[in-house]
C-alpha positions as CSV (number, residue, x, y, z in Angstrom):
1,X,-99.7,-46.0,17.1
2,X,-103.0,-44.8,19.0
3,X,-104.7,-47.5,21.0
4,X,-108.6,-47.7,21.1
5,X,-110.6,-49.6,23.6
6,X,-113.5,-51.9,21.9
7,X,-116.2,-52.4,24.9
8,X,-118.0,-55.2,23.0
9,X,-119.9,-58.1,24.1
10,X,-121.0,-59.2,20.9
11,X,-118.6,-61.6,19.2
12,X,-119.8,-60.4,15.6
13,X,-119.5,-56.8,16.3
14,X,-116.0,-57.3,17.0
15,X,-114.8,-58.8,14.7
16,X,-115.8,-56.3,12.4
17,X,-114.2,-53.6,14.3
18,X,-110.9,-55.3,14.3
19,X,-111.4,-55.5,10.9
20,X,-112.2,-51.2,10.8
21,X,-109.3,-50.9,13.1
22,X,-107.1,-53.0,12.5
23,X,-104.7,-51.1,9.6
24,X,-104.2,-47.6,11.7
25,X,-104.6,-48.5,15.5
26,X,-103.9,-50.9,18.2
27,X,-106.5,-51.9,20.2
28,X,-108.3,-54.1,22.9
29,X,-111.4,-55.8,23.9
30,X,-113.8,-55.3,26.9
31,X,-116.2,-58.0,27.2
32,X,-118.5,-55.7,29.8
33,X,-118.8,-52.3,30.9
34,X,-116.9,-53.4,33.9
35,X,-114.0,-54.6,32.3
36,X,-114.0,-51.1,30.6
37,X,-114.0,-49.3,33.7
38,X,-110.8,-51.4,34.8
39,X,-108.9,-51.4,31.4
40,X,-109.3,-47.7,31.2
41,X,-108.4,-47.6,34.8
42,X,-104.9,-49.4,34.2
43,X,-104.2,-46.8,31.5
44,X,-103.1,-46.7,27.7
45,X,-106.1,-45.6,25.6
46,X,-106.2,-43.1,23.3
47,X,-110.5,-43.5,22.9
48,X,-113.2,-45.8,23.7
49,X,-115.9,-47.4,21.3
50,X,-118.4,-48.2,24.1
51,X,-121.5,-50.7,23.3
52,X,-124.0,-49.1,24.8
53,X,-125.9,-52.7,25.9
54,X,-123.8,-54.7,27.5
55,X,-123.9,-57.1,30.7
56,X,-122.4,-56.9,34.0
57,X,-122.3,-53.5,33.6
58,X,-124.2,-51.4,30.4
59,X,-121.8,-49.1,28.1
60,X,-124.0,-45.8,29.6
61,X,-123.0,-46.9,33.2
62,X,-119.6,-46.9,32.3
63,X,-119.0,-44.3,30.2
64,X,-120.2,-41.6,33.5
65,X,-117.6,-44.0,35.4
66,X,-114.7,-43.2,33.3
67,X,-115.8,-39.2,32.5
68,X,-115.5,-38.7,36.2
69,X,-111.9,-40.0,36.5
70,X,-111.0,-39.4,32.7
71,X,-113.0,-36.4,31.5
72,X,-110.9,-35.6,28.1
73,X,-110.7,-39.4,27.2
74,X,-113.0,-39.4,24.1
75,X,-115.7,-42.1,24.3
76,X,-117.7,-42.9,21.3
77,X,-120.7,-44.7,22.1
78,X,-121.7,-47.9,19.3
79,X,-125.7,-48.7,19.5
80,X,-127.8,-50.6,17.5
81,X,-130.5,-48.1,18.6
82,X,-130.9,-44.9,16.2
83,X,-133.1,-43.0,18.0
84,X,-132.4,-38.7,18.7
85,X,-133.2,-40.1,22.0
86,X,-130.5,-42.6,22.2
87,X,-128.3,-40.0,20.7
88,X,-129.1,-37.8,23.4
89,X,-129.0,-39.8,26.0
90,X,-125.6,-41.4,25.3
91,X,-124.4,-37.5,25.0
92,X,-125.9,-36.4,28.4
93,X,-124.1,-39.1,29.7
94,X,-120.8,-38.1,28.9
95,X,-120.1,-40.2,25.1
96,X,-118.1,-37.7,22.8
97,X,-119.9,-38.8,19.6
98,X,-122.6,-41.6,19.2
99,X,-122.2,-44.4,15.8
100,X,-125.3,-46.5,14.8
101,X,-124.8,-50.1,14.2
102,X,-124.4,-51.5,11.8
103,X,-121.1,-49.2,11.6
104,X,-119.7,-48.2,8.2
105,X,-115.9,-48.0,8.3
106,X,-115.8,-44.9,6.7
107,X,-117.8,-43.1,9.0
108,X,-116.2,-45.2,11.7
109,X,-112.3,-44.2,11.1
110,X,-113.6,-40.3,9.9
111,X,-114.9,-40.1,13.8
112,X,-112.1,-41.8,15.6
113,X,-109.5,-39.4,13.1
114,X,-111.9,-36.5,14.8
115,X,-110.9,-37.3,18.1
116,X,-107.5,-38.8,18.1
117,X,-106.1,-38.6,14.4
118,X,-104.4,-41.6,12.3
């Protein structure tokens, strides 16, 4: 089974990703875009859904962290903020794919299925 790294701070937002995830992948929890940076670091992910605002370190931050040491590890970035901007931004950065929040499941497993399958 493929196993996806959730980099959320948000307690909420969790929870309903493990309840996307939860029938066709593993998965794990970063609480910070640091903690992301070292789980990815340690190995075992097949993609990341990175928050894009997070403390410590913010989702952006990170995601340029991992691309230089992991460039084909997909990274979908998770934002509250619509914007073509935001879009944009999180692609020049290095995010594979970009999912507004509040995240429908369908759209949600289509895009992970995209990048890593079931």
């Amino acid at each position: 089974m493929k196993t996806i790294l959730v980099a959320e701070d948000n307690d909420s937002n969790y929870i309903l990703m493990t309840y996307i995830l939860r029938r066709d992948y593993q998965f794990q929890r970063a609480r910070n875009g640091q903690e992301a940076v070292d789980m990815v670091n340690q190995g075992g992910f097949d993609l990341v859904l990175m928050d894009v605002k997070m403390p410590v370190m913010d989702g952006l931050e990170a995601t340029a962290i991992i691309k230089e040491q992991h460039p084909d590890l997909p990274i979908i970035a998770l934002t509250a903020n619509a914007f073509d901007s935001d879009r944009q931004l999180a692609l020049n950065t290095g995010c594979n794919d970009f999912l507004a929040k509040p995240v429908s499941s369908e759209k949600c497993l289509t895009m992970i299925a995209k990048y890593i399958g079931k």
